[in-house]
C-alpha positions as CSV (number, residue, x, y, z in Angstrom):
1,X,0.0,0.0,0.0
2,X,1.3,3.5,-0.7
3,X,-0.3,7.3,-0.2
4,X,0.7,9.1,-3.3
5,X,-0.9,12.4,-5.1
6,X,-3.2,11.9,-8.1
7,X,-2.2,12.1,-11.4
8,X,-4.3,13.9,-14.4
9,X,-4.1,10.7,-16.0
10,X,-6.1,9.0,-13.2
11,X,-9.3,11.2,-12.9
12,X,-11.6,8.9,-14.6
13,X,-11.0,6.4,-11.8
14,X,-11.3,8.5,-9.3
15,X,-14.7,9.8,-10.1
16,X,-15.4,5.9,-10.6
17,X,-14.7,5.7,-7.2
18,X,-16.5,8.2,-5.6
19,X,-19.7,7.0,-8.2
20,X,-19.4,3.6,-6.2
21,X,-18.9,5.1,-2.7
22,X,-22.1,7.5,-3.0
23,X,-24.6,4.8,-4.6
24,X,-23.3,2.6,-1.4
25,X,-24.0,5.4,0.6
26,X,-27.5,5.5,-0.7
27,X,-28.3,2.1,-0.4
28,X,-27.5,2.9,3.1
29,X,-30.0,6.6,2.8
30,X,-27.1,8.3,3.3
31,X,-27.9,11.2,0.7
32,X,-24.4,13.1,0.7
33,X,-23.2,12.9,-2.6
34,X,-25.0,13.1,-5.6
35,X,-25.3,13.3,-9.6
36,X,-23.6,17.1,-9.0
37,X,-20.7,16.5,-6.4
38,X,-18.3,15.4,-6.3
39,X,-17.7,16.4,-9.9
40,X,-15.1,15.6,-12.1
41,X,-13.9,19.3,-12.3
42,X,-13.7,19.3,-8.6
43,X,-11.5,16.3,-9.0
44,X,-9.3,17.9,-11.7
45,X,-9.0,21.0,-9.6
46,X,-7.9,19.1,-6.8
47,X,-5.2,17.5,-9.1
48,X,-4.1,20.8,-9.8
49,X,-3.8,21.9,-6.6
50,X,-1.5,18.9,-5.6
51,X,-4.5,18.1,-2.7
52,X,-5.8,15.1,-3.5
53,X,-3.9,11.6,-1.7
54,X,-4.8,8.1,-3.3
55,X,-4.2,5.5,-1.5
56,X,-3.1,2.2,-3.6
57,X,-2.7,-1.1,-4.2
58,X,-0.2,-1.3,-6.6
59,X,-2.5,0.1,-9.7
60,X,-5.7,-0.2,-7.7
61,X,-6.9,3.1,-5.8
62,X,-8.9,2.1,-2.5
63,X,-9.2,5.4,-1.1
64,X,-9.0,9.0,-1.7
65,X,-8.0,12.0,1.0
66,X,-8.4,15.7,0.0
67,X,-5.9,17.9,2.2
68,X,-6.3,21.4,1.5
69,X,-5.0,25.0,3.4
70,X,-8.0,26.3,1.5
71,X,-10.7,28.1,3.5
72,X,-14.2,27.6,2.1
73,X,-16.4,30.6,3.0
74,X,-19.2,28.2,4.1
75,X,-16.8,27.6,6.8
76,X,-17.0,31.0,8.1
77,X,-19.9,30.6,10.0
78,X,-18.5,28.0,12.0
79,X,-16.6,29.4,15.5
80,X,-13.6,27.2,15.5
81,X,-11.6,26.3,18.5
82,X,-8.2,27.6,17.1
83,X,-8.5,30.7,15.1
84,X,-5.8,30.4,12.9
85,X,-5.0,30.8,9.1
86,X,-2.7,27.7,9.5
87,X,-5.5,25.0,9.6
88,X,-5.8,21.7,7.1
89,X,-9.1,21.2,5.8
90,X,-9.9,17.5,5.0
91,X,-12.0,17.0,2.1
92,X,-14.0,14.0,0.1
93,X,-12.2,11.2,2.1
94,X,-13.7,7.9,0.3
95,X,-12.9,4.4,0.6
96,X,-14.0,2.1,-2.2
97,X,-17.0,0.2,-1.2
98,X,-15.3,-3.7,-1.4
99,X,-12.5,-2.0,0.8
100,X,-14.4,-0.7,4.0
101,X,-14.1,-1.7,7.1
102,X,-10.2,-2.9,6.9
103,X,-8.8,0.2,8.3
104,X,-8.2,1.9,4.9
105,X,-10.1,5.0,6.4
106,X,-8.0,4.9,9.8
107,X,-4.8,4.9,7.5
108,X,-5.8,7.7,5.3
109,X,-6.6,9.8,8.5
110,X,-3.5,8.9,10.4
111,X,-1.4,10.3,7.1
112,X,-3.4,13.5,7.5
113,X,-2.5,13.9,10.6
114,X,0.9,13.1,10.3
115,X,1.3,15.5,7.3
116,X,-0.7,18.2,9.4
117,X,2.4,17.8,12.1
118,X,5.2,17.7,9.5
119,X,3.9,20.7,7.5
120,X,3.3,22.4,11.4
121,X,-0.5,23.0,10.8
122,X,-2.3,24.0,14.3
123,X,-5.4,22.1,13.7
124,X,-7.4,19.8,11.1
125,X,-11.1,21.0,9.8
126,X,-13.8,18.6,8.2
127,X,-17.0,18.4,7.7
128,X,-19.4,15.1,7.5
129,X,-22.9,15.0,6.7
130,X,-25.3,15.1,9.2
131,X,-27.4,11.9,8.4
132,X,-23.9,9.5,8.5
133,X,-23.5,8.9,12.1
134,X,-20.7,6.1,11.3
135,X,-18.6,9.1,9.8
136,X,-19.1,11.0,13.1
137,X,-19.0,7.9,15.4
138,X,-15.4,7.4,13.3
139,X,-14.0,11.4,14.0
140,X,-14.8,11.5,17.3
141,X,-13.1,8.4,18.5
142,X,-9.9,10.2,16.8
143,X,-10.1,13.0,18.8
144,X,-12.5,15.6,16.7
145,X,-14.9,17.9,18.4
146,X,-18.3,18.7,16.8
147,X,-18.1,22.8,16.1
148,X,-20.7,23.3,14.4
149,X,-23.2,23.0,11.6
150,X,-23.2,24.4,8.0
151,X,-25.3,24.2,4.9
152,X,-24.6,22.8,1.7
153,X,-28.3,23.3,-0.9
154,X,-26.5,21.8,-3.7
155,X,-26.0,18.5,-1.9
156,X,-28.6,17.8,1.1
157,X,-30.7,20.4,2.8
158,X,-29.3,18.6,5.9
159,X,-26.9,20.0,7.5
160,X,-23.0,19.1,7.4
161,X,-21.6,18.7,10.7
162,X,-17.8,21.3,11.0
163,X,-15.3,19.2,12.9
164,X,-11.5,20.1,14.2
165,X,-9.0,18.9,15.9
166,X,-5.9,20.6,17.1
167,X,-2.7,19.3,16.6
168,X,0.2,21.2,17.3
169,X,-0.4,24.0,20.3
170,X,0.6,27.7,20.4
171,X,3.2,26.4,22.6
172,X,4.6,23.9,19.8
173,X,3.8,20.9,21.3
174,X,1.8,18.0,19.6
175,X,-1.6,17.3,21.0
């Protein structure tokens, strides 16, 4: 298994993959992704950007992480726990369907973290649908606090719950 950043070249099966993971999810009425997000322009933008982590099996992708320093405005709203502009927001984690529940999700999060402490972010940011309480169940037992609630029309008009969880202090040291 290796983490490595997407390639252009590998955008077709990625949208595959989130395809899979949000008709699972709806099998499940889980109604967070749909027909308009994620899009394959997201994808390609994330590609761009150098944010978007596969993890792999040699050629086969089983997961996908979004780590991003980018700020969406819905996420001004929310009152955060460290105001800082040095926060990592985690976006579009996804494990493919026939993968779950081996630990794939627990990797991709631990390499977040990890990369938060080596590129000295102060805290982590994400946000997980309202109506998937095995998403929440799974960031709260690694340590993130519920900070609030935002809106997203174009996908649910449930709410997305804003979660964070600091990792390196003001005083430098690793929480």
């Amino acid at each position: 298994m290796s983490i490595i950043l997407a390639k252009k070249t590998e955008c077709s099966a990625i949208i595959q993959l989130l395809k899979r993971c949000a008709i699972d999810l709806e099998k499940q009425h889980i109604f967070q992704w749909n027909e308009a997000y994620p899009s394959l322009e997201v994808i390609k933008k994330d590609i761009h950007l150098k944010q978007l982590h596969l993890l792999k099996n040699g050629s086969k992708i089983i997961g996908s992480i979004v780590l991003s320093e980018i700020k969406d405005t819905v996420y001004n709203s929310v009152t955060w726990k460290n105001d800082t502009h040095k926060a990592l927001y985690i976006h579009r984690l996804a494990i493919d369907p026939e993968e779950q529940q081996k630990g794939y999700a627990q990797q991709l999060m631990a390499f977040a973290e990890n990369y938060a402490r080596t590129q000295h972010y102060e805290t982590i940011r994400l946000d997980t649908f309202s109506q998937n309480k095995r998403n929440q169940r799974f960031y709260s037992q690694r340590g993130y606090q519920h900070m609030g609630d935002i809106y997203l029309p174009t996908q649910s008009m449930s709410p997305f719950y804003c979660f964070e969880k600091l990792i390196i202090s003001t005083s430098n040291t690793i929480s």
